[in-house]
C-alpha positions, -999 to +999 in steps of 0.1 A: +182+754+565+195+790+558+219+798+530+249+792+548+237+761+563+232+748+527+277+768+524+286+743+553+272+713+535+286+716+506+316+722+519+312+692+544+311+666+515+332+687+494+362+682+518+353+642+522+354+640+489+388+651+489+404+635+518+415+591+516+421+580+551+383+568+558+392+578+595+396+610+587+371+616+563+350+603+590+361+628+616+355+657+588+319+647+585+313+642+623+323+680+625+291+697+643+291+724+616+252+714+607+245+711+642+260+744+651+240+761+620+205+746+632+208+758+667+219+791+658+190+790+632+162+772+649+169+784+685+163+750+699+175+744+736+197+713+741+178+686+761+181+645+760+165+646+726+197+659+705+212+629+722+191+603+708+198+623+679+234+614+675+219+577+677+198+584+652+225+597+629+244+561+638+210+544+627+208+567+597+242+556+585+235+519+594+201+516+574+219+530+547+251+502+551+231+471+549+206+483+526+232+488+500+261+467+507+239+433+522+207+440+502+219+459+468+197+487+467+208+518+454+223+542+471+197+569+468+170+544+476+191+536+503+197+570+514+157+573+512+156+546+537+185+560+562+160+591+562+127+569+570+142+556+600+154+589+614+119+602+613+103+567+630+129+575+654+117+615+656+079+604+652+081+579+684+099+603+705+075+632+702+056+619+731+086+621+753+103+645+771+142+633+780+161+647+808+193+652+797+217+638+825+197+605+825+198+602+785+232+607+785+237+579+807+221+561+782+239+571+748+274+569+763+263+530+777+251+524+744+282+540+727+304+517+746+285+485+736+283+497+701+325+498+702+322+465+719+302+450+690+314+468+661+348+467+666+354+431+657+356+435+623+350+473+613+363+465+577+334+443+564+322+445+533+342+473+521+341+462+482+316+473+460+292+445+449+295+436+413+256+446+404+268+486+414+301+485+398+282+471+365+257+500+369+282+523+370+275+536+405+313+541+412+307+574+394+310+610+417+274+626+417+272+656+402+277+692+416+242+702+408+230+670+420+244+674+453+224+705+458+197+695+448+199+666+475+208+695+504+181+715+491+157+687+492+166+679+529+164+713+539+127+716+523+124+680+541+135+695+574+113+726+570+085+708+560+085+680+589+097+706+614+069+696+640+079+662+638+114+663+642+114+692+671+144+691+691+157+659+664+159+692+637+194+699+650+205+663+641+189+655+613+214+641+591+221+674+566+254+663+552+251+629+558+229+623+529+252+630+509+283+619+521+268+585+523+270+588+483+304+601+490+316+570+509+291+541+496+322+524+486+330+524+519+302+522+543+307+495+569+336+508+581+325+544+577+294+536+597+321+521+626+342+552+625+312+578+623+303+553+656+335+562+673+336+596+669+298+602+680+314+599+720+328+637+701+293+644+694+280+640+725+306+665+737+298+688+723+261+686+730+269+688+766+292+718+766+264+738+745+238+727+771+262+739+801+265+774+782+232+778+767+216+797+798+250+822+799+245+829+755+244+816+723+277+825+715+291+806+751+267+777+744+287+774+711+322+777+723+314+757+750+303+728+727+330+732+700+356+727+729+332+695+741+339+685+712+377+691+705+386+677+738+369+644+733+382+642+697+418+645+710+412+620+734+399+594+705+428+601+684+457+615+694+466+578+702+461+568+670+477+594+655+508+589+673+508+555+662+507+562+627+533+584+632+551+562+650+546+536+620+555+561+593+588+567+607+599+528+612+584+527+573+606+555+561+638+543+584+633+580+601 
């Protein structure tokens, strides 16, 4: 990861950190600003394999969920094993080339069973478990931990580039840390993140309808992929909580 890959990152976690609403610190780290920087970087061509890499990301985050909120690992050994499972996932597609219309089939059938399933009770498990809170994990990581972490996934990244391939432009850059960011909150972080990964795929498909035109279209293409879907996601929502505000405030 270039120098201003490592910018967006930190800035990435810096603004979760700041913001409450778990849906929208959610949307703030589903922002393709790591995905952007990799393609522009790596010069990778969009195919069905940065697909399975938003479902990757989704397993990342749910490795990291259970092992710390069901199991009680830390959250750094749990962020160890969020990143293990991305790479079995990278390691046993390497054999495989994926045509893109036919994986996207898949991801977006697979993204509406995961709402299905998930959305029963997105809330679970929210509370830190007593052994954490005793162990002071509640604490924010510091500022030169943090990048150290980016600069150890980047090294990661660089180091495993043959294995991850096309899965480089995924790989899970900020999530690593924002999964410190949030541990309080995983489950329903993991649910959200879920959600807005339909966004995700929008923009993968608008950079792979521009990237034979340029970089630059390929980009623009995807960032609007990705704005359209958002608004569709949550413009409802956000009219309902305006809605609710106002009967609240006797607006």
């Amino acid at each position: 990861m270039t120098a201003q890959g490592v910018l967006l990152v930190t800035v990435v976690v810096w603004v979760v950190g700041l913001i409450r609403p778990i849906r929208w610190r959610t949307f703030v780290a589903a922002l393709p600003l790591p995905m952007t920087a990799a393609l522009l970087t790596t010069g990778v061509a969009v195919d069905g394999t940065q697909l399975v890499g938003v479902v990757g990301l989704n397993l990342f985050f749910g490795v990291v969920a259970f092992a710390y909120h069901r199991f009680g690992w830390p959250i750094l050994l749990a962020d160890l094993a969020g990143v293990a499972s991305y790479l079995a996932l990278a390691a046993a597609l390497r054999p495989f080339a994926l045509p893109f219309g036919q994986t996207l089939a898949v991801t977006v059938a697979l993204w509406l069973l995961a709402m299905l399933v998930l959305r029963r009770d997105p809330a679970v498990a929210t509370a830190v478990p007593a052994r954490h809170a005793a162990a002071g994990d509640g604490a924010r990581m510091p500022v030169v931990a943090r990048l150290l972490l980016i600069l150890a996934g980047a090294v990661l990244t660089g180091l495993l580039g043959q294995l991850l391939r096309g899965l480089v432009v995924t790989f899970p850059y900020a999530g690593v840390l924002v999964a410190v960011e949030v541990r309080r909150e995983l489950p329903a972080f993991w649910w959200h993140f879920a959600r807005n990964s339909l966004a995700l795929l929008g923009f993968l498909v608008g950079v792979r309808l521009g990237q034979d035109v340029s970089a630059a279209v390929a980009l623009t293409a995807g960032w609007a992929g990705f704005g359209l879907v958002a608004a569709v996601l949550h413009l409802p929502g956000y009219r309902s909580e305006k809605r609710d505000h106002h009967r609240v405030s006797g607006r």
